[in-house]
Backbone and ligand atoms as CSV (ligand in chain L), in Angstrom:
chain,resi,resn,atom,element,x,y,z
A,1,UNK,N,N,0.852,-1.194,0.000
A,1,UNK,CA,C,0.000,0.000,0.000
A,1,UNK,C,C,0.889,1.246,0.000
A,2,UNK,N,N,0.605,2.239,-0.690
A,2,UNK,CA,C,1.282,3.803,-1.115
A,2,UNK,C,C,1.095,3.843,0.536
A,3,UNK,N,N,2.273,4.844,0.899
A,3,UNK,CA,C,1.945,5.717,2.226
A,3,UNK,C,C,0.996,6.584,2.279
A,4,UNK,N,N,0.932,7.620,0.974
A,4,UNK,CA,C,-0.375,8.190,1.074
A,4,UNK,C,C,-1.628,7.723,1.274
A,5,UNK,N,N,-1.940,6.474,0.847
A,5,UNK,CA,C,-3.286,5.991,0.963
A,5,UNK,C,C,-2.885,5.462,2.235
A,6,UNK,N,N,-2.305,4.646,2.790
A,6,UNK,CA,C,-2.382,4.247,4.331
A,6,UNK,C,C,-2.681,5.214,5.063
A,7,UNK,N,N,-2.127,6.696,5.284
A,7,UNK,CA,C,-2.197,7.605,6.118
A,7,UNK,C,C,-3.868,8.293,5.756
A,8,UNK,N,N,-4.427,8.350,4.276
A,8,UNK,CA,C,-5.599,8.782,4.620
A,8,UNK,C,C,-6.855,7.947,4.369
A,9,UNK,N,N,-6.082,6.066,4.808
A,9,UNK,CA,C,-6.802,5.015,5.409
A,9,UNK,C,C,-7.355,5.555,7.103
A,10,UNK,N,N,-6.111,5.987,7.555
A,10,UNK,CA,C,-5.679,5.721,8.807
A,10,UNK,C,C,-6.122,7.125,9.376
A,11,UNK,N,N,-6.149,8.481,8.656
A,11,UNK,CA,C,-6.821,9.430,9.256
A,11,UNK,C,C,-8.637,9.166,9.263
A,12,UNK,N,N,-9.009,8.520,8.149
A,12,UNK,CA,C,-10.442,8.233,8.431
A,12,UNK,C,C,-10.969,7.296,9.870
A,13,UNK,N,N,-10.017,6.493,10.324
A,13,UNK,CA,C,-10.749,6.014,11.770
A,13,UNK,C,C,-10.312,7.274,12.466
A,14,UNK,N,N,-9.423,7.349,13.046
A,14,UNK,CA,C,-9.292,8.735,13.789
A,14,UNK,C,C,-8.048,9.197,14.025
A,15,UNK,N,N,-7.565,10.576,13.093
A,15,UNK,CA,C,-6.400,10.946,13.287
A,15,UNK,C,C,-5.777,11.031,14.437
A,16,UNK,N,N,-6.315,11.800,15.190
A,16,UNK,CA,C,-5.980,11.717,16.404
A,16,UNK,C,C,-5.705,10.919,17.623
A,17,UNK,N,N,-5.797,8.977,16.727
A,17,UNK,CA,C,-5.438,8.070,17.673
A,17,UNK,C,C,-5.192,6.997,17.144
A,18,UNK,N,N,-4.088,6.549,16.987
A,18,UNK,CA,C,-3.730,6.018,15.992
A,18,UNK,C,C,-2.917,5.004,17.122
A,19,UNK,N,N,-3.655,3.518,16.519
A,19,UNK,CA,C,-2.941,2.403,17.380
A,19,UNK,C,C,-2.046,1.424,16.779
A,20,UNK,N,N,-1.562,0.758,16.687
A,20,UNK,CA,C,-0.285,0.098,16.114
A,20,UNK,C,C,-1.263,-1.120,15.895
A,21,UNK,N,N,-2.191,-1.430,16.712
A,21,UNK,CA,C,-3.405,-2.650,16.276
A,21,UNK,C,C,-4.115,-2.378,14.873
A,22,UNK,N,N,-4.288,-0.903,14.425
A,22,UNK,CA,C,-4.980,-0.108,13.295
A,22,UNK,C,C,-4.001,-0.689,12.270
A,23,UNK,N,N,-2.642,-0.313,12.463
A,23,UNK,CA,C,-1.687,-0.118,11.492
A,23,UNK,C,C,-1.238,-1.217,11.367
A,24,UNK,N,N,-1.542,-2.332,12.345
A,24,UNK,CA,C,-1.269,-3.892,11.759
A,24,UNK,C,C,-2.337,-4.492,11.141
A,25,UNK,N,N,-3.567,-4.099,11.240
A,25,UNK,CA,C,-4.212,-4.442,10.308
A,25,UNK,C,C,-4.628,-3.860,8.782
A,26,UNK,N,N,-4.750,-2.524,9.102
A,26,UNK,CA,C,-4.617,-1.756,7.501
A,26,UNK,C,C,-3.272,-2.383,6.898
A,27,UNK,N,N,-2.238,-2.623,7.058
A,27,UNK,CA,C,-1.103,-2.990,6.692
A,27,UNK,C,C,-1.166,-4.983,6.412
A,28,UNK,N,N,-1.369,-5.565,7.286
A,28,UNK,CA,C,-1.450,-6.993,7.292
A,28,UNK,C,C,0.038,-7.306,7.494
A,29,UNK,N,N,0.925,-6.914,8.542
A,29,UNK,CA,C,1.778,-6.938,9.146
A,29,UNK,C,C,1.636,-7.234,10.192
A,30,UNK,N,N,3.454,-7.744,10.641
A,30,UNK,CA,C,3.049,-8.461,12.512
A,30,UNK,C,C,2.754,-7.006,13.158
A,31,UNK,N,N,2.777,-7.197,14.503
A,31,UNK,CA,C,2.853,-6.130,15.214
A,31,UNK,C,C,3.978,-5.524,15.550
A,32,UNK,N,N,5.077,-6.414,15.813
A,32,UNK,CA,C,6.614,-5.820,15.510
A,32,UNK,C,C,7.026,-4.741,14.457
A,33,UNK,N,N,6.273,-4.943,13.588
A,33,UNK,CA,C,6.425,-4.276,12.221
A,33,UNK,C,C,5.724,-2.997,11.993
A,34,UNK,N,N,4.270,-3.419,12.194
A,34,UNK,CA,C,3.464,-2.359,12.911
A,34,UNK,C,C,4.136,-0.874,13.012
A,35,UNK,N,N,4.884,-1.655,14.931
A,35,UNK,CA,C,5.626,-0.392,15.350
A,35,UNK,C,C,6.542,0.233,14.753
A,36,UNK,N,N,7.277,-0.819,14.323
A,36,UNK,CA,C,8.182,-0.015,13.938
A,36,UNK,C,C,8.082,1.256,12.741
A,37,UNK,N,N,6.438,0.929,11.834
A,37,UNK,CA,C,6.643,2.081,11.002
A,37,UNK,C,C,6.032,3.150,11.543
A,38,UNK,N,N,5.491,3.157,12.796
A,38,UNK,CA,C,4.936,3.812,13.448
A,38,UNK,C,C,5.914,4.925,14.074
A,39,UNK,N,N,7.222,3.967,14.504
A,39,UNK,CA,C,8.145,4.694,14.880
A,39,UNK,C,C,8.992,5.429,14.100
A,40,UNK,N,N,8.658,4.964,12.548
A,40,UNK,CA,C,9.836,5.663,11.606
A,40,UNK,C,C,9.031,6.982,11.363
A,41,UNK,N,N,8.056,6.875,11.544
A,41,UNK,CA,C,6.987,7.761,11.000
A,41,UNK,C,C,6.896,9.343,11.923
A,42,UNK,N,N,7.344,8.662,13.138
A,42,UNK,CA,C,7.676,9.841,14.468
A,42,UNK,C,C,9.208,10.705,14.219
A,43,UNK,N,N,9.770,9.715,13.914
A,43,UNK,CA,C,11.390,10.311,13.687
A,43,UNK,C,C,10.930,11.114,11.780
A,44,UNK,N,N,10.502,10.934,11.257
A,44,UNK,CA,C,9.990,11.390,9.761
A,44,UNK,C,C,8.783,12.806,10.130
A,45,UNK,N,N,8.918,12.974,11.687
A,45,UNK,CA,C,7.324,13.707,11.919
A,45,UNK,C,C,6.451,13.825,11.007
A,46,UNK,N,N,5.937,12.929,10.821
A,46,UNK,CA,C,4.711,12.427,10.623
A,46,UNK,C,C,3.847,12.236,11.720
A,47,UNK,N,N,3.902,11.275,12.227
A,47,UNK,CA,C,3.290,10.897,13.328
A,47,UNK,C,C,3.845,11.368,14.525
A,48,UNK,N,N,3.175,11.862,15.864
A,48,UNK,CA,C,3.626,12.121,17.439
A,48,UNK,C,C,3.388,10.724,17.728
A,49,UNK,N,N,4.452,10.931,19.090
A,49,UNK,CA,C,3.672,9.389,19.794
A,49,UNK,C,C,3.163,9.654,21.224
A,50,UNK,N,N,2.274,9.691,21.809
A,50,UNK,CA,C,1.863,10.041,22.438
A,50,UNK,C,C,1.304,9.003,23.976
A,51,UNK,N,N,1.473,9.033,24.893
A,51,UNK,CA,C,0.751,8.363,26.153
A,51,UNK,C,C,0.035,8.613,26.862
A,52,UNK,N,N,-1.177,7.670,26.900
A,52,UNK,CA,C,-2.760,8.216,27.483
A,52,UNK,C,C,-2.748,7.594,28.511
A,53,UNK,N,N,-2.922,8.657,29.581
A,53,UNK,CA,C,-3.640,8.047,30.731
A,53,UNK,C,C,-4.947,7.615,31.325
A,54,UNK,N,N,-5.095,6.555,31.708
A,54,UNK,CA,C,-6.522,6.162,31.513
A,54,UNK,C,C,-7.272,5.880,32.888
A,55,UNK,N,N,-8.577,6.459,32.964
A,55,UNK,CA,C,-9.338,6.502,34.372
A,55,UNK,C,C,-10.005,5.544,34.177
A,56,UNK,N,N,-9.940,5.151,35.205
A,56,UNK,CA,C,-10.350,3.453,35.751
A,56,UNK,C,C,-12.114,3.446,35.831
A,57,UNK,N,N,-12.374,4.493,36.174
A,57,UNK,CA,C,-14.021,4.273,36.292
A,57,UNK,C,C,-14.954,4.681,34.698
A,58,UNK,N,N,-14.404,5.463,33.524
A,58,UNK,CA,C,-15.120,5.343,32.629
A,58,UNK,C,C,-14.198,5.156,31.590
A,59,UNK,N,N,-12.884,4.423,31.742
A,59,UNK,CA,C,-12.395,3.507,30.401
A,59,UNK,C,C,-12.232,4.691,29.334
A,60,UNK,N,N,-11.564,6.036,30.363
A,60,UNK,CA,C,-11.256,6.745,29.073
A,60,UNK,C,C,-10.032,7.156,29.389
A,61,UNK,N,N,-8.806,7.989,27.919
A,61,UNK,CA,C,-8.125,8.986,28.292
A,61,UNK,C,C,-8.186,10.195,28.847
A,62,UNK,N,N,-7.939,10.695,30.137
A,62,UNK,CA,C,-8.030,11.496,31.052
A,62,UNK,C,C,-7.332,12.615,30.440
A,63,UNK,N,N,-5.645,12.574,30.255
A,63,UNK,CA,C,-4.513,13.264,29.551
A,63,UNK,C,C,-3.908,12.638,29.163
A,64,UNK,N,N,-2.908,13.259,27.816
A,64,UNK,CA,C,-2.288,12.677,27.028
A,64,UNK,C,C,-0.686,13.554,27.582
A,65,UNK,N,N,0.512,12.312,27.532
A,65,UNK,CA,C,1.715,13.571,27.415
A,65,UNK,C,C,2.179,12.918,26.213
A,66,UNK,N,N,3.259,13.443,25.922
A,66,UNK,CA,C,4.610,13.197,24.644
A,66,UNK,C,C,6.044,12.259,25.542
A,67,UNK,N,N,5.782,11.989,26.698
A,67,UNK,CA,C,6.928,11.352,27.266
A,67,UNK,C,C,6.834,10.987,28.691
A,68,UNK,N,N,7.233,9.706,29.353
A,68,UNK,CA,C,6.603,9.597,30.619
A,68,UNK,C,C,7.359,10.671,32.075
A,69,UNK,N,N,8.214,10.878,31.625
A,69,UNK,CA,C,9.162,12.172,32.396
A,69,UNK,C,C,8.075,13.631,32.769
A,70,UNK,N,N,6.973,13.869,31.878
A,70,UNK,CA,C,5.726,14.680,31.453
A,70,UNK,C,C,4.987,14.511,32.752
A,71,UNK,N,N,4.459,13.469,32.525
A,71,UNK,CA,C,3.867,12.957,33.719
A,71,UNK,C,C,3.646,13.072,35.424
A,72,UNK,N,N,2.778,13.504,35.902
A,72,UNK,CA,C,2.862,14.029,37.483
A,72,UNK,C,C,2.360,12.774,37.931
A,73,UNK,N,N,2.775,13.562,39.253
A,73,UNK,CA,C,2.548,11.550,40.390
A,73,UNK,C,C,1.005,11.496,40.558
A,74,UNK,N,N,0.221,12.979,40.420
A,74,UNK,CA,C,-1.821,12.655,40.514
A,74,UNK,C,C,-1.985,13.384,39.280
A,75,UNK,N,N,-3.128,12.761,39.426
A,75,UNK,CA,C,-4.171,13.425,37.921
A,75,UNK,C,C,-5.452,13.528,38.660
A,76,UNK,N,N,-6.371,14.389,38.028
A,76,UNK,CA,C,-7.809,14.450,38.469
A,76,UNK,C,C,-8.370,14.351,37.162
A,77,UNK,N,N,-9.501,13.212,37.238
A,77,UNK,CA,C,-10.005,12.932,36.230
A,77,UNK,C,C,-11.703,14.282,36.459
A,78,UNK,N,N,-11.583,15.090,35.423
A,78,UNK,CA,C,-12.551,15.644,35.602
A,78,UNK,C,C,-14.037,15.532,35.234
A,79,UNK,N,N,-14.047,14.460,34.714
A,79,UNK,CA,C,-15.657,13.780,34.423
A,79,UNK,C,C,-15.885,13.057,35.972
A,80,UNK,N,N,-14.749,12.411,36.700
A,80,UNK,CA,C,-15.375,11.561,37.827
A,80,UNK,C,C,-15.686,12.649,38.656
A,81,UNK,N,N,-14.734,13.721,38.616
A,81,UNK,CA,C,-15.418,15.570,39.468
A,81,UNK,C,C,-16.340,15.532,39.647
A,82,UNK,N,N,-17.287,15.621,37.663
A,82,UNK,CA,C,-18.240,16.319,37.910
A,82,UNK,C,C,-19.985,15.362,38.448
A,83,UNK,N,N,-18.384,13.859,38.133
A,83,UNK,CA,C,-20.163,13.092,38.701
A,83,UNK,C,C,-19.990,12.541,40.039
A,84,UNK,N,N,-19.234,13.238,40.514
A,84,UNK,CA,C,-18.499,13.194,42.338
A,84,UNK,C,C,-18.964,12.132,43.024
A,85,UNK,N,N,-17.459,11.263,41.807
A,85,UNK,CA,C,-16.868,9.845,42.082
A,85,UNK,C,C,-16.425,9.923,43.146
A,86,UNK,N,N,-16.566,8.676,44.207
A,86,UNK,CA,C,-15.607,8.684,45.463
A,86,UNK,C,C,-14.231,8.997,45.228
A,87,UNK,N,N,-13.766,9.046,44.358
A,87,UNK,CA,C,-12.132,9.064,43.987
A,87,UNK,C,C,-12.190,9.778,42.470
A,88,UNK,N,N,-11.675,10.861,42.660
A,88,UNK,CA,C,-11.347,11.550,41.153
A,88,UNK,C,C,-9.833,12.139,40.699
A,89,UNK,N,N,-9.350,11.938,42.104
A,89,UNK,CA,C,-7.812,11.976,41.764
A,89,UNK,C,C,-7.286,10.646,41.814
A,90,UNK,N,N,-5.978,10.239,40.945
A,90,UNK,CA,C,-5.418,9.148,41.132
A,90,UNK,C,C,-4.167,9.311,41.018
A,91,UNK,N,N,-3.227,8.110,41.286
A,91,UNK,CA,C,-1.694,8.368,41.072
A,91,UNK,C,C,-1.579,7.974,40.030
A,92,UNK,N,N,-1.224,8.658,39.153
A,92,UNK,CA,C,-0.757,8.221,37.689
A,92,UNK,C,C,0.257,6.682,37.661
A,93,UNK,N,N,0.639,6.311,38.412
A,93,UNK,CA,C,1.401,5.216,38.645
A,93,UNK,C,C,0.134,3.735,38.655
A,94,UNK,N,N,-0.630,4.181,39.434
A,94,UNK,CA,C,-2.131,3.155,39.094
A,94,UNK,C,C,-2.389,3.000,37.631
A,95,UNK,N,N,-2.350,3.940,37.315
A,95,UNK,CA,C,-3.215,3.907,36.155
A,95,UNK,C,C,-2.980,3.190,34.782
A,96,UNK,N,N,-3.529,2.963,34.155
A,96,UNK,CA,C,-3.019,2.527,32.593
A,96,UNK,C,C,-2.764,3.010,31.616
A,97,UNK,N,N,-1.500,2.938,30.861
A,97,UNK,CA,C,-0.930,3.896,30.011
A,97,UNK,C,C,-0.950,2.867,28.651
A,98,UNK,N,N,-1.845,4.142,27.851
A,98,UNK,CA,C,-2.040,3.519,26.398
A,98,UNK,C,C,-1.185,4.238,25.347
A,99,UNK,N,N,-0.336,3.934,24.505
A,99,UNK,CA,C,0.569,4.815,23.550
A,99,UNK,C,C,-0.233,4.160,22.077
A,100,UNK,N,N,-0.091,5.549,22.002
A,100,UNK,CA,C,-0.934,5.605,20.430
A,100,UNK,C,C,0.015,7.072,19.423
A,101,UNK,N,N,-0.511,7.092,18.545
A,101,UNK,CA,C,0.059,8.044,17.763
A,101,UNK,C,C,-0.975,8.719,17.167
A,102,UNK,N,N,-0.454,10.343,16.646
A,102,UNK,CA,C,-1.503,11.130,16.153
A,102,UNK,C,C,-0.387,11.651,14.963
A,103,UNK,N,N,-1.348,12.204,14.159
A,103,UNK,CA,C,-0.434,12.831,12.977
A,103,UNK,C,C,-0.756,13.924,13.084
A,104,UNK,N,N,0.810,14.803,12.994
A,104,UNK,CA,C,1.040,15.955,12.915
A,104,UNK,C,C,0.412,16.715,11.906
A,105,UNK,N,N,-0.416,17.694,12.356
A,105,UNK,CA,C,-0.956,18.467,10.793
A,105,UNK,C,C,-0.392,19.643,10.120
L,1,ZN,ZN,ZN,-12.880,9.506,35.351
């Protein structure tokens, strides 16, 4: 597949989140492989790579950084705020970190 058509395969699910599971299947590559064009694609800026932090009570990204050094020891998830979850701060160390990529526009 042209790079151009992969990338505006791959902006139609959602530019802004781009998983290496997407890009092994638009591609029909392992997942090793996957990454890695994922990663050539970051050093080519094309693609950011990005790490989502994820709140445990509605299975979403809370914040995104560019590097885990970014990262503070709490987060407040502000949807559990506003539906005043017993717990809306957490230690980012709990939590689950999803890396995905977005393309630079
Ligand atoms: Zn939440």
């Amino acid at each position: 597949m042209l790079f151009q058509k992969f990338l505006q395969t791959i902006s139609g699910i959602d530019p802004g989140k781009i998983y290496v599971e997407n890009v092994r299947s638009i591609l029909d590559v392992s997942t090793e492989h996957a990454r890695r064009i994922c990663e050539m694609a970051v050093i080519d800026k094309i693609f950011e790579r990005k790490i989502g932090l994820v709140c445990p009570n509605e299975n979403r990204v809370i914040r995104e950084f560019s590097s885990l050094n970014e990262i503070p020891e709490t987060i407040t998830c502000s949807l559990c705020e506003a539906n005043d979850e017993e717990e809306s701060t957490f230690n980012t160390s709990d939590l689950k970190k999803i890396v995905y990529y977005k393309i630079i526009q």
